[in-house]
C-alpha positions as CSV (number, residue, x, y, z in Angstrom):
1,X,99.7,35.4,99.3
2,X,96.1,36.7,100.9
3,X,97.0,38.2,104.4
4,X,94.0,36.9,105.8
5,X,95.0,33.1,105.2
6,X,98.4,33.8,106.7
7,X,97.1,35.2,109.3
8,X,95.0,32.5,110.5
9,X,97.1,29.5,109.4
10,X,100.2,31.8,112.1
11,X,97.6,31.7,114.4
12,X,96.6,28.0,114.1
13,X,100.2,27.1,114.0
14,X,101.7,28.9,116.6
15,X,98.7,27.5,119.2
16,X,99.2,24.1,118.2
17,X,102.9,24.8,119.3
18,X,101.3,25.3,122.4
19,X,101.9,29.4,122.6
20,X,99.1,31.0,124.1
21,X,96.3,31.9,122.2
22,X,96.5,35.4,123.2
23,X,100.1,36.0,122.0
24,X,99.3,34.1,119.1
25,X,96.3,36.4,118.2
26,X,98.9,39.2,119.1
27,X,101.5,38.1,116.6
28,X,99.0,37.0,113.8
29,X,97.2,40.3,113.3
30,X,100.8,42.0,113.2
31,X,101.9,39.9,110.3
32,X,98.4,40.0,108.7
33,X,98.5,43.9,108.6
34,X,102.3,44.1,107.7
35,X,101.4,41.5,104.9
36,X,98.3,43.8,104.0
37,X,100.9,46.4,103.1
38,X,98.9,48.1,107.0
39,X,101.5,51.0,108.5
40,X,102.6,49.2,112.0
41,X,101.7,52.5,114.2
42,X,97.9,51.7,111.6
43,X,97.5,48.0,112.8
44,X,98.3,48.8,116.4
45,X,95.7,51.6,116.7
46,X,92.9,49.4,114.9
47,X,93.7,46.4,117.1
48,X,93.3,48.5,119.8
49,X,89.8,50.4,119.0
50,X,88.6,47.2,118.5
51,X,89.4,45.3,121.4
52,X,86.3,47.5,123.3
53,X,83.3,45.7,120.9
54,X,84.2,42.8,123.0
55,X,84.6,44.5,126.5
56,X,80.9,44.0,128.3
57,X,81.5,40.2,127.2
58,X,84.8,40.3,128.9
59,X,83.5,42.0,132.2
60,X,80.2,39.4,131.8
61,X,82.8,36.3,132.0
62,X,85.2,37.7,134.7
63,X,81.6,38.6,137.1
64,X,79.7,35.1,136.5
65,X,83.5,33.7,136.8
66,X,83.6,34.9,140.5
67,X,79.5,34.0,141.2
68,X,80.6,30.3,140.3
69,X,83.2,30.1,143.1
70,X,81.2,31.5,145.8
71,X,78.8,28.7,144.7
72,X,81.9,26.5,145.2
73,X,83.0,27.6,148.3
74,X,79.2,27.6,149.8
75,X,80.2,23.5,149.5
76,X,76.3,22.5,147.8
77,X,78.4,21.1,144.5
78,X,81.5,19.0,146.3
79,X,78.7,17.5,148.9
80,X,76.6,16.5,146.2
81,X,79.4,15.1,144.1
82,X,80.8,13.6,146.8
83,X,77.7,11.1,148.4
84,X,77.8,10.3,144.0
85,X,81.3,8.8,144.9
86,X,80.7,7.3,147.9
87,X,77.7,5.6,146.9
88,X,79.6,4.3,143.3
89,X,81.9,2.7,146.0
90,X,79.9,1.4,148.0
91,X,77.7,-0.7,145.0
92,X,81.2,-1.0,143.2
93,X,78.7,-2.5,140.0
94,X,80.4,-2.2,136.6
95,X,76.1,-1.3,136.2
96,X,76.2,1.4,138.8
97,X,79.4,3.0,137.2
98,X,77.7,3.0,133.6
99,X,74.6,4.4,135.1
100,X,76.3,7.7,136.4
101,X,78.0,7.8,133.9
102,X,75.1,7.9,131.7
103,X,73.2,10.2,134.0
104,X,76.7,13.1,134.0
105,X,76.4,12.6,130.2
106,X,72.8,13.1,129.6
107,X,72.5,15.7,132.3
108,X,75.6,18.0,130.9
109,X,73.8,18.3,128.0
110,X,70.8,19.3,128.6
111,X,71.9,21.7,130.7
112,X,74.4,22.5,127.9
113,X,71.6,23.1,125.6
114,X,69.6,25.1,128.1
115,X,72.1,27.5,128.9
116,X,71.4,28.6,125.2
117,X,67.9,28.8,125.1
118,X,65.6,28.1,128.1
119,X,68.2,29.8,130.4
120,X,70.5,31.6,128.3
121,X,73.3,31.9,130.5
122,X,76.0,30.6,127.6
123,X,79.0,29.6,129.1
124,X,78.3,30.7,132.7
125,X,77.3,27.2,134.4
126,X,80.8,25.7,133.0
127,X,83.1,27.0,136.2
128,X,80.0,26.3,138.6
129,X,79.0,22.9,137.8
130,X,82.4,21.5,135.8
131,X,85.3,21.7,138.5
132,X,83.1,20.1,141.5
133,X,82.2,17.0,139.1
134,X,86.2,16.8,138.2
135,X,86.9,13.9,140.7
136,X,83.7,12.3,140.0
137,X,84.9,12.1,136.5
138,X,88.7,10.7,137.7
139,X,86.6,8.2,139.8
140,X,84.7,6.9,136.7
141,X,87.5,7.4,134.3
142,X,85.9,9.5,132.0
143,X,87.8,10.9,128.8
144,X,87.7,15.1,129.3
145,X,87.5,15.4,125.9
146,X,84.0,13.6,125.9
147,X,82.9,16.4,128.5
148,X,84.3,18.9,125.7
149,X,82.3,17.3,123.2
150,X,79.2,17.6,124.8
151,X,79.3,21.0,126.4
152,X,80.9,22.0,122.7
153,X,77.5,20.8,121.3
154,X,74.7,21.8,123.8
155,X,77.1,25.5,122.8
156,X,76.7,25.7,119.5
157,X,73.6,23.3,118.4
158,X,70.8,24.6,119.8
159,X,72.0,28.4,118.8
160,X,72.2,27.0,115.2
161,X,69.0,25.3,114.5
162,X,66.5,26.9,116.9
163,X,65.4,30.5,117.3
164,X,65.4,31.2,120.9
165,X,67.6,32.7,123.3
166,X,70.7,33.2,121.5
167,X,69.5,30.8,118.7
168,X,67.1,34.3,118.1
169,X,70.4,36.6,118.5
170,X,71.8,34.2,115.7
171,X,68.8,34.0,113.3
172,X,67.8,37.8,113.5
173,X,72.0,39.2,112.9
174,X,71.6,36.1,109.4
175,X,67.9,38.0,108.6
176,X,70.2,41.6,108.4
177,X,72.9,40.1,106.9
178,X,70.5,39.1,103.8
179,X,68.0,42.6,104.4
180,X,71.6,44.3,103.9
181,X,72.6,42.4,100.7
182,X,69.2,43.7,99.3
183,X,67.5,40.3,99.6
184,X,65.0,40.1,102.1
185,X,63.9,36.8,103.6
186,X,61.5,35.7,106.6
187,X,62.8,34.9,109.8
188,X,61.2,31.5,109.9
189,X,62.6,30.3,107.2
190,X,66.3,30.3,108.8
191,X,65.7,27.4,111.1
192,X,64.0,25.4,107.9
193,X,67.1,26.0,106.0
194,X,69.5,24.9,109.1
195,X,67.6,21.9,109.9
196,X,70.4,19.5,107.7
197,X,72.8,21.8,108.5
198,X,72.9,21.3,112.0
199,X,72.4,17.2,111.8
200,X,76.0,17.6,111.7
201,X,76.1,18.3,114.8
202,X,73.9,15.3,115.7
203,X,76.5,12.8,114.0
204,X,79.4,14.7,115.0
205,X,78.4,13.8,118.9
206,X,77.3,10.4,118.0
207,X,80.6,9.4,116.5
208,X,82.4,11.4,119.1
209,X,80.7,9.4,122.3
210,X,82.0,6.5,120.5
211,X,85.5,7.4,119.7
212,X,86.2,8.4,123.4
213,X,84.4,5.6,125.1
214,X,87.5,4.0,126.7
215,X,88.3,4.3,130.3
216,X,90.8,7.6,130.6
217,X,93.4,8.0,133.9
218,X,93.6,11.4,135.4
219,X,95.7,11.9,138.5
220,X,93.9,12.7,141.8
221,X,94.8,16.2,142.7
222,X,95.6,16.9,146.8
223,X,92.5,18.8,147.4
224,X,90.2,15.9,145.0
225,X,91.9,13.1,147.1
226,X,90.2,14.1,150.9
227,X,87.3,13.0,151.7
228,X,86.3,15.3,154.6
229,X,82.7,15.5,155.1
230,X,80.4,18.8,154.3
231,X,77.7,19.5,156.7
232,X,75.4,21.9,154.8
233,X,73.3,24.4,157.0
234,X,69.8,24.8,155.9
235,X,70.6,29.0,155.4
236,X,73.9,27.9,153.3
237,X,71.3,25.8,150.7
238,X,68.3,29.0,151.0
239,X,71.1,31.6,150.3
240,X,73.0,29.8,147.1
241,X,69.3,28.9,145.8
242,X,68.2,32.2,146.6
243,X,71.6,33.6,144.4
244,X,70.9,31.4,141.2
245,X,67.5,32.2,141.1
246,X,68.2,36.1,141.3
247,X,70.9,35.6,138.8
248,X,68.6,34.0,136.2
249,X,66.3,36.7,137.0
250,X,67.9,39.9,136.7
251,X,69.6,38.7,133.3
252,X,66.4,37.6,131.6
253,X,64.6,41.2,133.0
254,X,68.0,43.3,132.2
255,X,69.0,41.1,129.3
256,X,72.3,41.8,131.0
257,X,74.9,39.0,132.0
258,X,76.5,41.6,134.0
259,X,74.0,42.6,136.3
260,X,72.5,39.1,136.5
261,X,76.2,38.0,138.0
262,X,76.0,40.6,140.1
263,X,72.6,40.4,141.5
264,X,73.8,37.1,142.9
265,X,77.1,38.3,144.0
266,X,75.4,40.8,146.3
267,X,73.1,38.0,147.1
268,X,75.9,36.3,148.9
269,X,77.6,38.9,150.3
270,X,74.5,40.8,152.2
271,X,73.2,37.4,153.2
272,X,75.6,37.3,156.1
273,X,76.6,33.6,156.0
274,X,80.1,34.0,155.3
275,X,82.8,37.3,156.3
276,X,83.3,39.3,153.4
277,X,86.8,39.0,153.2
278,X,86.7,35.4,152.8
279,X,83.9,35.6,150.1
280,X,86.2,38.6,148.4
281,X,89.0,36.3,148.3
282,X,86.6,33.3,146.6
283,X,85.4,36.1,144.5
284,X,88.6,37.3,143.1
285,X,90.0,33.3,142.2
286,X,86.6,32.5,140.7
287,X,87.6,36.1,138.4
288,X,90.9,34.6,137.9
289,X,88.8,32.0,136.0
290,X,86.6,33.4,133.4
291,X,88.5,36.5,133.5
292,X,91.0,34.5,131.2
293,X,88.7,34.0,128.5
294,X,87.4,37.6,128.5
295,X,91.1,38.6,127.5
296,X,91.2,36.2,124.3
297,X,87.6,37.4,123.2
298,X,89.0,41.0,123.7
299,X,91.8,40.1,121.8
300,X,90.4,38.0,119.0
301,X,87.8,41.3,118.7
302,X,91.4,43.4,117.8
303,X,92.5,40.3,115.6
304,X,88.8,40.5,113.6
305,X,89.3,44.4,113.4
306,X,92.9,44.2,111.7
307,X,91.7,40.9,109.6
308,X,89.0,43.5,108.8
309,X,91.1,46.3,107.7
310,X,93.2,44.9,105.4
311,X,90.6,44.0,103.0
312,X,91.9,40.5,102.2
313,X,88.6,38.8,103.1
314,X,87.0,40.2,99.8
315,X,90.1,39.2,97.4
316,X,90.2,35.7,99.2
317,X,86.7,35.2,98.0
318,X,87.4,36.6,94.7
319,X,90.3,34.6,93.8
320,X,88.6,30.7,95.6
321,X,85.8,31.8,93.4
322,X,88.0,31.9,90.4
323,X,89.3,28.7,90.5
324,X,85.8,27.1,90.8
325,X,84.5,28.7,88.1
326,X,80.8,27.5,87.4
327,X,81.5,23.8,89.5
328,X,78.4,25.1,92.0
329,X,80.0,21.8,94.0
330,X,83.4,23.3,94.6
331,X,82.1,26.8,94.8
332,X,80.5,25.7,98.0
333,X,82.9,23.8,99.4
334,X,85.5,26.7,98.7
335,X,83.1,29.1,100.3
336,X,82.9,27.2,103.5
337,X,86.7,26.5,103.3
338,X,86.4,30.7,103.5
339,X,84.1,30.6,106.2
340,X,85.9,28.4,108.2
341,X,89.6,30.4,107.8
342,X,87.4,33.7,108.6
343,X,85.7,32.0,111.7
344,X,88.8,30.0,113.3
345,X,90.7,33.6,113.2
346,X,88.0,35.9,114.5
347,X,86.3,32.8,116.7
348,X,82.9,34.0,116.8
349,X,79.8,33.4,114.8
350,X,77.6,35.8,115.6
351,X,80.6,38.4,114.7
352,X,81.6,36.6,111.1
353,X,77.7,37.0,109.8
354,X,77.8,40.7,108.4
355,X,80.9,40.0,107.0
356,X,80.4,36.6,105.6
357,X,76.5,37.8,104.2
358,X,78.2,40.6,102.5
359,X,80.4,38.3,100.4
360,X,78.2,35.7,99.7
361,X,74.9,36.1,99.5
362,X,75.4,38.4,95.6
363,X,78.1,35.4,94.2
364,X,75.6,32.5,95.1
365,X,73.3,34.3,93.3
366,X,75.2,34.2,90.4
367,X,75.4,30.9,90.8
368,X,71.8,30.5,91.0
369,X,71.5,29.2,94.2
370,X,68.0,29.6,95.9
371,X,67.1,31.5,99.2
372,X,67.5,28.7,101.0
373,X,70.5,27.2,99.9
374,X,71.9,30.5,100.5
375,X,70.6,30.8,104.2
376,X,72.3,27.0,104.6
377,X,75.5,28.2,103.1
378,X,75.5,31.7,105.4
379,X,74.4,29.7,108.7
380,X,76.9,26.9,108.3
381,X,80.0,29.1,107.5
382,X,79.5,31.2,109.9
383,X,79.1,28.4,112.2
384,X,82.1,26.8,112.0
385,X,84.3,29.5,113.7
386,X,82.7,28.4,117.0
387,X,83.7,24.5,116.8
388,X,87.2,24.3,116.9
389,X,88.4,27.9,117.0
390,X,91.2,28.2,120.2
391,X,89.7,32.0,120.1
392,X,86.0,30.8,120.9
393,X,83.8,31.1,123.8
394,X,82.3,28.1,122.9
395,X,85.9,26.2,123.1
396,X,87.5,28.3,125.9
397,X,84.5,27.9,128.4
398,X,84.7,24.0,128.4
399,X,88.5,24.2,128.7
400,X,88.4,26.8,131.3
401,X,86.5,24.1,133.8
402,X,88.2,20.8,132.7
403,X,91.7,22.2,132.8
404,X,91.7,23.9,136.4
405,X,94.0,20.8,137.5
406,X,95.9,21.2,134.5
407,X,95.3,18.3,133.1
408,X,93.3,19.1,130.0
409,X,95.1,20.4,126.9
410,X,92.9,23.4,125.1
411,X,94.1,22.8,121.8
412,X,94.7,19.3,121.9
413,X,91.5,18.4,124.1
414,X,89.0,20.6,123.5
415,X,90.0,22.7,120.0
416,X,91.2,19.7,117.5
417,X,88.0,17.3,118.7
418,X,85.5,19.9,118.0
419,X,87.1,20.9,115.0
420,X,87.4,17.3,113.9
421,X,84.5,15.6,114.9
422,X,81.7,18.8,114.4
423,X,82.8,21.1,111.8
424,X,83.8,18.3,109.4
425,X,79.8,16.7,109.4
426,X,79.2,20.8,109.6
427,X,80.9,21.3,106.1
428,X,79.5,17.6,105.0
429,X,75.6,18.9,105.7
430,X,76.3,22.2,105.1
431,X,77.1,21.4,101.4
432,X,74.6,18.6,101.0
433,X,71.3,21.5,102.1
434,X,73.4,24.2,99.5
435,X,73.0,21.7,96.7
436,X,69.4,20.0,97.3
437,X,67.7,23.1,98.8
């Protein structure tokens, strides 16, 4: 048996069972490398070398984790949510209700989109603007996992298909990938080649808003339940506006996440609104967070460097590839079915690229399969890590601020949705552009 496919299915398996994704990482890449015929005292030292590729990430997360809850605490978020409420009760119109509820759904994401491209802040706005709205989604009754949805796509679409912000990151590490595998292409023709691609996404989210239409009951939590008023000093709105804006700022100048979270950190704390031992003890919870996340990506980067040790990925390849034989049909479909073990195991798709391009890219052109099709095919199984993968960013973040009452599931609410509902139109499209492209 291939000690990559163990590996992940263990993983997969052992989350679903509702370990945590961190011991399950843990435990996977030890029984991948023992399997791999990997010395123990071996897999232990390369899990460890490679936890540090993912470490400014980490440090990113935990920093813009403790920005977000001085945001909280300054009060703007909960006062705004809050006159939402009370004006839904006062009108108490089944019209009023839908039109919030329209308004949270188109607003999330857009910003969700933005935060990839226009503002490419990723993940970051998730524990700033998701665990204020929290009782404005118990008042309207609205199914988490819709919210997961459509963070999970303004994520991962806009990345895909369009080449700026991180989109760019994506397009230019798929241009190397191919420049590497000695066949050279132009960066504009990666977003041509994704456009049916990514209308999986598209039908994915339409299908999705459907399926969790119905009403949802959360419980109230003690602290969602008051309804003590905020009065908001003028200098309380100047300094949290003042923050964001220096945030967005020093990140797009320093093209660093860490600097930009700590630009508006300091923001707060020279401003002089609040003592700094109350916003250090704001700022350590709000690390408490995001810091979370920063410890599976760490892991998940050990996990990818044992999964890349063993040098099963290759020989998985080989031996799909042999069963399809010249079917170009199945060989696709067997090559994203590779992409997506590789992807749900290392959880990034940035990260799967190289490894993925390297494979690839010489059997499909055995197969005689065009540039194009070949950019579809690299894109989309690279892609599909992202949606669904417990060890993603792009799952944990939306988790991370719909579960901070506990009452949303990260495998169940937020993994097995976007796996379901995004990377099976992913693989649909995906094959569809490899075949007519």
């Amino acid at each position: 048996m291939n000690a990559v496919l163990i590996a992940v299915v263990i993983m997969i398996v052992l989350c679903l069972c509702r370990l945590n994704v961190v011991i399950s990482l843990f435990i996977s890449a030890l029984i991948g490398g023992w399997i791999a015929g990997l010395p123990f005292n071996k897999t232990i030292t390369i899990f460890t070398e490679n936890i540090v590729d993912g470490a400014e990430v980490a440090l990113s997360y935990a920093l813009l984790g403790g920005f977000a809850a001085l945001i909280s605490y300054s009060g703007i978020t909960d006062y705004l949510v809050r006159k939402v409420i009370l004006t839904i009760r006062a009108e108490e119109t089944k019209v009023s209700r839908i039109k919030v509820k329209v308004l949270i759904i188109v607003s999330l994401l857009v910003l969700s989109i933005m935060s990839q491209n226009v503002i490419p802040v990723h993940i970051a706005f998730i524990p700033i603007v998701i665990p204020p709205l929290l009782s404005l989604f118990n008042e309207l009754k609205i199914d988490r996992r819709l919210i997961a949805m459509i963070i999970g796509f303004g994520l991962c679409f806009p990345y895909v298909l369009l080449p700026f912000g991180f989109g760019h990151i994506f397009h230019e590490i798929i241009q190397k990938g191919f420049e590497k595998a000695h066949h050279p292409i132009a960066f504009n023709m990666i977003w041509k080649a994704m456009l049916i691609p990514a209308s999986g996404y598209i039908i994915g989210l339409i299908i999705a808003m459907f399926y969790y239409r119905k009403p949802r009951t959360y419980r109230e939590t003690a602290t969602q339940e008051e309804e003590v008023a905020v009065d908001l000093k003028p200098s309380v709105i100047i300094v949290t506006v003042v923050a964001i804006i220096a945030t967005f700022l020093v990140q797009t100048l320093s093209d660093s996440m860490i600097f930009g979270a700590l630009a508006g950190v300091l923001v707060f704390f020279i401003s002089g609104i609040y003592s700094w031992r109350k916003l250090d003890d704001q700022f350590v919870e709000g690390i408490k967070i995001m810091a979370y996340i920063g410890v599976v990506i760490l892991t998940a980067n050990g996990f990818a460097g044992v999964m890349n040790e063993t040098g099963e990925i290759e020989k998985l390849v080989k031996g799909l590839t042999a069963i399809s034989g010249d079917n170009l049909l199945i060989s696709i479909v067997l090559m994203y079915l590779i992409g997506l073990i590789v992807t749900l195991g290392i959880g990034s798709s940035f990260a799967t690229i190289p490894i993925l391009a390297a494979l690839f890219i010489p059997f499909g052109e055995a197969m005689g399969m065009s540039t194009m099709a070949l950019i579809a095919l690299i894109g989309t199984a690279s892609a599909l890590g992202d949606s669904g993968s417990p060890a993603s960013d792009s799952t944990l973040g939306p988790t991370a601020g719909l579960n901070v009452d506990g009452q949303h599931d990260h495998i169940r609410d937020t993994c097995i949705p976007n796996f379901v509902f995004y990377n099976v139109p992913l693989i649909i499209m995906g094959t569809v552009a490899a075949l007519v492209l």
